[in-house]
VODRENGU-378042 format. One line per 4 residues: their letters; for each residue x, y, z of C-alpha. Coordinates in steps of 0.1 Angstrom, whole numbers, plus 5000, padded with zeros to 4 digits. Layout:
a = X/Y/Z  ...
//
This chain:
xxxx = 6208/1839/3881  6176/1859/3877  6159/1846/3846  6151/1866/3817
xxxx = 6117/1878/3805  6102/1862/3771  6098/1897/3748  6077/1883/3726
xxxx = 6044/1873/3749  6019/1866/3718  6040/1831/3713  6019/1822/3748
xxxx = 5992/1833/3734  5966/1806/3735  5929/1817/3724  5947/1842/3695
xxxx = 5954/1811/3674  5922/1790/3684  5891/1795/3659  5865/1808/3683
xxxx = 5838/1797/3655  5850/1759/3658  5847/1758/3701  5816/1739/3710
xxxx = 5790/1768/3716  5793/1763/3758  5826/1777/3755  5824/1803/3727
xxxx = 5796/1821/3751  5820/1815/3785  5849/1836/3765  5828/1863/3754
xxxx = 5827/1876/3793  5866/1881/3790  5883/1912/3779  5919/1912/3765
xxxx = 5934/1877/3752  5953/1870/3786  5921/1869/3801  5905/1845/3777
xxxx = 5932/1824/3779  5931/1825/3816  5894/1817/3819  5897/1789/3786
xxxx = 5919/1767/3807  5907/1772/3837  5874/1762/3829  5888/1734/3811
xxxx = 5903/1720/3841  5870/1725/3863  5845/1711/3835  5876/1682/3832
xxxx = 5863/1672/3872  5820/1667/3865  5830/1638/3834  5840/1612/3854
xxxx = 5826/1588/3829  5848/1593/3797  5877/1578/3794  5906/1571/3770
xxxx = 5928/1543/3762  5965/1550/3761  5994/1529/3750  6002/1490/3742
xxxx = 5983/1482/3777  5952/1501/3772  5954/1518/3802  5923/1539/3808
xxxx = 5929/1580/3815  5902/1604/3826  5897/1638/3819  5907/1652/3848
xxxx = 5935/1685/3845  5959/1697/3872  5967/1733/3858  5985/1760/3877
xxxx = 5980/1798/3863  6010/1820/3874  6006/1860/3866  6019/1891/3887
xxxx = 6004/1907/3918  5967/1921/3902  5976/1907/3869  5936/1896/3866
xxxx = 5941/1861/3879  5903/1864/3893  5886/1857/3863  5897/1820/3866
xxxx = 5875/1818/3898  5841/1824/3870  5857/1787/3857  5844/1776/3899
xxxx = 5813/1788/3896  5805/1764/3864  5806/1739/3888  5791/1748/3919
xxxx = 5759/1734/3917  5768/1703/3905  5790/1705/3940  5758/1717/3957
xxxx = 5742/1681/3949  5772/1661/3946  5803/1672/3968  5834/1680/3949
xxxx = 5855/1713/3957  5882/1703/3982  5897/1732/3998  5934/1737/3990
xxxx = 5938/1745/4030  5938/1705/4037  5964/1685/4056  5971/1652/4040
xxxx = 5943/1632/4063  5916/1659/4053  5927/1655/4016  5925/1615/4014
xxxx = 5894/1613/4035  5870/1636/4017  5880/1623/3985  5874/1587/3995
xxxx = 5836/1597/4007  5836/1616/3972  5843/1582/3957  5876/1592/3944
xxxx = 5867/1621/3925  5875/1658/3933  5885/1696/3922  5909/1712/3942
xxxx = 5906/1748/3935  5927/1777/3952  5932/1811/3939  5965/1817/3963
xxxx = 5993/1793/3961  6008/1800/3987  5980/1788/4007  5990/1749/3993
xxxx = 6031/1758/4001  6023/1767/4036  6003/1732/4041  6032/1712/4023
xxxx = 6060/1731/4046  6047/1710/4072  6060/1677/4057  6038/1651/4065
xxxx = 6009/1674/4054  6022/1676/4016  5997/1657/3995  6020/1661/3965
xxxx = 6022/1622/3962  5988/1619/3963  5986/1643/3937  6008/1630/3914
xxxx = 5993/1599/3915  5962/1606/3910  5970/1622/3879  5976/1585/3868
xxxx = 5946/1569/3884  5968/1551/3906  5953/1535/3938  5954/1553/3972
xxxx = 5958/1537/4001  5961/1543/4036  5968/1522/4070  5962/1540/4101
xxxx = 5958/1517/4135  5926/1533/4149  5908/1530/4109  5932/1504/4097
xxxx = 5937/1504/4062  5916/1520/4034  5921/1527/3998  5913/1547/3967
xxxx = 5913/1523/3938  5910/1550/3909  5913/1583/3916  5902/1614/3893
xxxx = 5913/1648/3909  5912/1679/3889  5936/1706/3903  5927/1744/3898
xxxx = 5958/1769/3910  5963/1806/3902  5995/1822/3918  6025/1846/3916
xxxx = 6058/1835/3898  6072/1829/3931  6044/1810/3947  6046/1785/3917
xxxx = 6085/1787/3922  6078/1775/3958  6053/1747/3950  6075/1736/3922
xxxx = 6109/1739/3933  6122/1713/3913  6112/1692/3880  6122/1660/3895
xxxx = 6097/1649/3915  6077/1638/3889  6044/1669/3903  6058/1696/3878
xxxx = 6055/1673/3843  6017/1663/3852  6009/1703/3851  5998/1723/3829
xxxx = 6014/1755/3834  5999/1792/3821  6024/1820/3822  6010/1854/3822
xxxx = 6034/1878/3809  6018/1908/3792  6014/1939/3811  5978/1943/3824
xxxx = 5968/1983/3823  5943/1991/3846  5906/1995/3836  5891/2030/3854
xxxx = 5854/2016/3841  5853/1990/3865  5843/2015/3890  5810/2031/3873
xxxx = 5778/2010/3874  5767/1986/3847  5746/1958/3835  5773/1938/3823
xxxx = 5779/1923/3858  5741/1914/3864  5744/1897/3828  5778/1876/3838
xxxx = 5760/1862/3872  5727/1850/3849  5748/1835/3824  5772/1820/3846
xxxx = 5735/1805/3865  5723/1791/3833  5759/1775/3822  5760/1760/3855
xxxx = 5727/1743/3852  5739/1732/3815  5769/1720/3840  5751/1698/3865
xxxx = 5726/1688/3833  5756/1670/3817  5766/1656/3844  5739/1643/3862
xxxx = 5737/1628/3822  5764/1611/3824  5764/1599/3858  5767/1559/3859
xxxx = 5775/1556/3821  5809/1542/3807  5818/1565/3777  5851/1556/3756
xxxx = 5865/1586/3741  5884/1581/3706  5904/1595/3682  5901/1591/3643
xxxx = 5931/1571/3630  5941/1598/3611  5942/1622/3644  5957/1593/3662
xxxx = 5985/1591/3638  5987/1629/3635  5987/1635/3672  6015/1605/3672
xxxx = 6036/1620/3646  6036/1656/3662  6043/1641/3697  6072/1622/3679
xxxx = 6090/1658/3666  6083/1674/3697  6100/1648/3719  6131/1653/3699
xxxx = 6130/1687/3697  6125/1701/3735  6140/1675/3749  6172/1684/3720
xxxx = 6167/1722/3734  6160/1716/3771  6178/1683/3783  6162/1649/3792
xxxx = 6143/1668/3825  6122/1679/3799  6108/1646/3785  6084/1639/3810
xxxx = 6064/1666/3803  6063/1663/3766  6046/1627/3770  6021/1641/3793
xxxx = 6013/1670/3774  6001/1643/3744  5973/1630/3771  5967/1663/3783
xxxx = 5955/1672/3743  5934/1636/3747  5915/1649/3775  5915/1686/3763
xxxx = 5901/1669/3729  5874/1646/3750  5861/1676/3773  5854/1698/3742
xxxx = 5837/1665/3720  5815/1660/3751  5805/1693/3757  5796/1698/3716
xxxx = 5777/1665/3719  5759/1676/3750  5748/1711/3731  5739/1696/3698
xxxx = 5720/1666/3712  5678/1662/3716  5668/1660/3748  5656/1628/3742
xxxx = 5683/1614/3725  5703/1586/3745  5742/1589/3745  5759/1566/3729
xxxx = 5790/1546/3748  5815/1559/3720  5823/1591/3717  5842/1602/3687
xxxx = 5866/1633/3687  5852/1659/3659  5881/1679/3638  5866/1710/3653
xxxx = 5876/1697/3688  5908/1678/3677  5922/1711/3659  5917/1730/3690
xxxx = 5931/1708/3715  5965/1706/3690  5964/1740/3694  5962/1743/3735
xxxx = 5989/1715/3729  6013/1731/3707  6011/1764/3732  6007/1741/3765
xxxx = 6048/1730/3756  6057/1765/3753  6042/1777/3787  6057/1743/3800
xxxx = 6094/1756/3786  6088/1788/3801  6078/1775/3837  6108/1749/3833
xxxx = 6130/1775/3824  6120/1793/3857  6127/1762/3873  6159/1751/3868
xxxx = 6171/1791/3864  6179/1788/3827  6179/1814/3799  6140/1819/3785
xxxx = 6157/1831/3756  6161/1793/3743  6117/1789/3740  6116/1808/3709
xxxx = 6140/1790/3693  6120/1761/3707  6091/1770/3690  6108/1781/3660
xxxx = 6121/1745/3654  6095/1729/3669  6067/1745/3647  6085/1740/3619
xxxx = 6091/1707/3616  6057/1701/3628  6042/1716/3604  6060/1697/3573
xxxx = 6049/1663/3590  6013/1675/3593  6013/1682/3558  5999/1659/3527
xxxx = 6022/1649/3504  6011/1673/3477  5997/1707/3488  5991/1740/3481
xxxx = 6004/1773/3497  5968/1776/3508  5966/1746/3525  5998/1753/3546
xxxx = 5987/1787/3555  5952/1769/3567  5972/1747/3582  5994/1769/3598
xxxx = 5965/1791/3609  5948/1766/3627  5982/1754/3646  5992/1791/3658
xxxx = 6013/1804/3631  6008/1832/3605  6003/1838/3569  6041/1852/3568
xxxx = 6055/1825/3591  6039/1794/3567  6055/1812/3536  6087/1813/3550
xxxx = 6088/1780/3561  6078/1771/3523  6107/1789/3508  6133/1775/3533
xxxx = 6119/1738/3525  6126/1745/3490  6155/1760/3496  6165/1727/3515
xxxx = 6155/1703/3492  6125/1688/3511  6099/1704/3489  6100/1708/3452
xxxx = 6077/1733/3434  6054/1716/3412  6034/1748/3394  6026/1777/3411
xxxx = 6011/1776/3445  6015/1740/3446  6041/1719/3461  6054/1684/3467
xxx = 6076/1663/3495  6104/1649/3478  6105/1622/3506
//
C-alpha cells in the first residue's frame, strides 16, 4: 500500500528548534544564505556531512573496546522533483579547494574497481557527493558494480581489501568516507529497498515534506548571488585552513561525563521506545544515530575551536565537546530518529501515522530523564526549548507527570521526582 503523508511537517523540522546563537559562527553565517527552514535544514546537514570528510584527524572512542570512530557522515536528502535540493550542492563547494590540493570528491558514477582504487591513492579517505540518486541505482543495477558493502563498511572503519590476479591483493586498513546524496522519494526507495542490509541504519536520512512555492525573484538581477560566491570563497579557504591544520595530528574528541551520561540515558529511552513502536528492524538505526550525535557534536567543537583560536595558538590533542555544541547535536539527534522513522516507514510500506506518536512518547520520556531532580517550570521549558519542543508542549508534559504520580509539586513553579 501507498504510504501516507506526515500532516504535521514542522516535527522534521530541524534548524526551527536549534539556537542559531549557540552554532559555532562558521555555520551561523553558512545558514544565513538559505531562505525558508527546509532549506536551512537542507544546507545544515549537508554541510555537516562534507565538513565531516576534511577532519580526518578527530576521533572518538566508543564502547567497552574503545573502538575509535571518525567523523565522517553518510546522509541521503530525499525531496520532490524542484523541491530546492540544489542548495545542498553550496555544502560541495566548502570543500573544493581543499579537494583542489588534496583529492577527495569521488564521483557517484564509479563502478566498484573505480571506487576502491581512488580511495586507496586518497589514503582511505573520501566524499562521495551526487545530487541524483539515481545516478548511484543505475551503477549498483549492475551487480558486481554496487559498492554498498564497501560503503557500509567504511562507515565502521573496517578494512578493505581487494585480490585481483594481475594487482594481487591490496587493502584499505581504515577507511573514512563521507557520503553526500540528494534524491526523489523514489530514487531513495530504489537505493534503499530494504532495511536489512545493514546500508539503510548507517544513514542519515532528511525527508523533505513541506510544499516548496515558487519564488518569481529569482529571475530579476541581484547582488545577493555575487555575495553567496565571495562568502562561499572565503568559507572555503577557512575550510582548507582547518584542514591543512589538522593534517598529521591525532585529536581525541570527548564528551563531559555529564553529556556522556545524558547522551547514554536518552539513547537508553529511545531504544525502547522506536524499537517498541517500529519492531526490532528498527534497532540498528537507533544505535547508530547515538554516534552519528558524537560526530555531529565533534564537527561543530572543532569548527568553534578553529574560529575562536589565535593564529598562533597550537591545538591541543584533546578536544572537549562545549554545551553549545552538545545541545545542538541532541537536537539534530532527537529529529535525525524522526526522519529515520519516516524513511523506514517508507521502507517497509508502513503507516507514517505511527512517527508522531513516536515522538510524542519518545520526547516525553526523554525529557523527564534529562531533568534534575528538583526543577522549575522554567527549567523544563529551557529544557524543552533547546530539545525541539514548545512552551505548551513542556507544560503539558508537567501536568500529566503530576497527574501520574512521577512529579509532586513542591511550591509554585517548582517541582520534584518522586523516584
Amino acid at each position: 500500500m501507498s504510504p501516507k503523508i506526515l500532516t504535521e511537517c514542522d516535527d522534521l523540522q530541524i534548524t526551527s528548534h536549534i539556537n542559531h546563537e549557540n552554532l559555532p559562527k562558521f555555520m551561523q553565517e553558512l545558514l544565513s544564505v538559505a531562505k525558508t527552514t527546509e532549506q536551512k535544514d537542507m544546507l545544515l546537514m549537508s554541510s555537516l556531512t562534507t565538513l565531516s570528510t576534511v577532519m580526518n584527524s578527530i576521533y572518538f572512542r566508543y564502547g567497552t573496546t574503545g573502538k575509535r570512530y571518525y567523523p565522517e557522515l553518510m546522509t541521503f536528502i530525499m525531496a520532490g522533483a524542484a523541491a530546492g535540493k540544489g542548495i545542498a550542492e553550496l555544502s560541495r563547494r566548502l570543500v573544493e579547494k581543499v579537494d583542489a590540493e588534496t583529492p577527495l570528491i569521488i564521483a557517484g558514477d564509479s563502478t566498484y574497481p573505480a571506487f576502491y582504487e581512488q580511495l586507496l591513492e586518497q589514503d582511505g579517505c573520501g566524499l562521495l557527493f551526487e545530487t541524483e540518486g539515481s545516478v548511484i541505482t543505475d551503477i549498483w543495477k549492475r551487480g558486481a558494480m554496487t559498492y554498498n558493502t564497501a560503503l557500509r563498511k567504511a562507515a565502521e572503519h573496517e578494512p578493505l581489501s581487494k585480490n585481483r590476479v594481475r594487482d594481487g591483493q591490496t587493502e584499505i586498513v581504515c577507511p573514512k568516507v563521507g557520503m553526500m546524496l540528494t534524491g526523489t522519494f523514489s530514487q531513495f526507495k530504489a537505493l534503499v529497498p530494504s532495511v536489512e542490509n545493514g546500508f539503510f541504519s548507517r544513514l542519515m536520512t532528511v525527508v523533505i515534506r513541506e510544499h516548496q512555492d515558487f519564488d518569481g525573484s529569482v529571475f530579476q538581477p541581484t547582488e545577493e548571488g555575487i555575495q553567496v560566491e565571495a562568502m562561499l570563497n572565503r568559507l572555503s579557504q577557512q575550510v582548507k585552513l582547518l584542514y591543512e591544520g589538522l593534517e598529521g595530528q591525532e585529536i581525541e574528541f570527548r564528551l563531559t561525563s555529564e553529556q556522556a551520561s545524558l547522551l547514554g540515558s536518552v539513547m537508553e529511552k529511545e531504544y525502547k521506545e522506536y524499537v517498541r513502536k517500529l519492531g526490532d528492524g528498527f534497532h540498528a538505526t537507533v544505535v547508530r544515530n547515538g554516534i552519528n550525535v558524537m560526530r555531529i557534536a565533534a564537527i561543530l567543537s572543532a569548527l568553534r575551536r578553529e574560529s575562536e583560536r589565535e593564529s598562533e595558538t597550537e591545538r591541543e590533542s584533546v578536544l572537549v565537546c562545549s554545551e553549545k555544541d552538545f545541545e545542538t547535536a541532541m537536537v539534530i539527534g532527537t529529529k535525525m530518529l524522526l526522519h529515520a522513522a519516516d524513511a523506514y516507514n517508507q521502507i517497509t510500506e508502513g503507516c507514517q501515522e505511527a512517527v508522531p506518536c513516536v515522538k510524542g512518547s519518545y520526547q516525553k520520556d526523554t525529557f523527564f530523564v534529562s531533568l534534575p531532580q528538583a526543577f522549575s517550570t522554567g527549567e523544563c521549558i529551557s529544557l524543552a526549548s533547546r530539545m525541539g519542543a514548545s512552551e505548551k508542549t513542556a507544560r503539558r508534559w508537567i501536568d500529566h507527570w503530576i497527574e501520574t504520580g512521577v512529579l509532586v509539586k513542591e511550591k509554585h513553579g517548582v517541582f520534584e521526582k518522586t523516584a
